[in-house]
C-alpha positions, -999 to +999 in steps of 0.1 A: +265-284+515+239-306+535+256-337+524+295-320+539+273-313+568+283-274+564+240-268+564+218-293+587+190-305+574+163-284+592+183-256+580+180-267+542+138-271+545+139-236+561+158-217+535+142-235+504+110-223+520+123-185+523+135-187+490+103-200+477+084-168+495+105-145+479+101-159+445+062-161+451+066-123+457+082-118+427+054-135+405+080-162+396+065-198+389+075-228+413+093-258+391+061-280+391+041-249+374+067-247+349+073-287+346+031-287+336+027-258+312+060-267+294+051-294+265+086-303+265+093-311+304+090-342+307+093-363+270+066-385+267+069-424+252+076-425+215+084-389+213+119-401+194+103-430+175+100-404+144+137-400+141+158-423+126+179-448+151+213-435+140+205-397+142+183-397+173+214-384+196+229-360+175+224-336+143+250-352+122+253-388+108+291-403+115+304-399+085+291-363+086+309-357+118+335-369+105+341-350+072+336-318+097+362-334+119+390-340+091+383-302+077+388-287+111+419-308+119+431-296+083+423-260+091+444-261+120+472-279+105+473-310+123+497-336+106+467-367+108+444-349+083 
């Protein structure tokens, strides 16, 4: 909305910081709390080295996916399977 200029700027700074007092008065943590007593925020270097290169983006090697790929076309009837 800032950016389509429907919200000036000041505006923006003045409702992120009413929005942060009403969270505070809920007990809710701020992003940066969260961010540091998460382990998993931020990945640290090396933290995919222990996976194999292939499988480090996905749970299924290629030919798995495609096996799973061919039985659901074939479920569904379609004519490539």
């Amino acid at each position: 909305a800032v950016n389509r200029g429907q919200i000036p700027h000041l505006d923006l700074y003045v409702i992120r910081e009413q929005i942060d007092k009403a969270l505070a008065k809920q007990g809710i943590a701020s992003l940066e709390t969260l961010e540091e007593s998460v382990s998993h925020a931020r990945p640290t270097a090396g933290a995919l080295a222990v996976f194999q290169p292939d499988l480090a983006s996905s749970y299924l090697t290629a030919q798995e996916e495609d096996e799973s790929l061919l039985r659901m076309d074939a479920a569904i009837g379609d004519p490539v399977a």
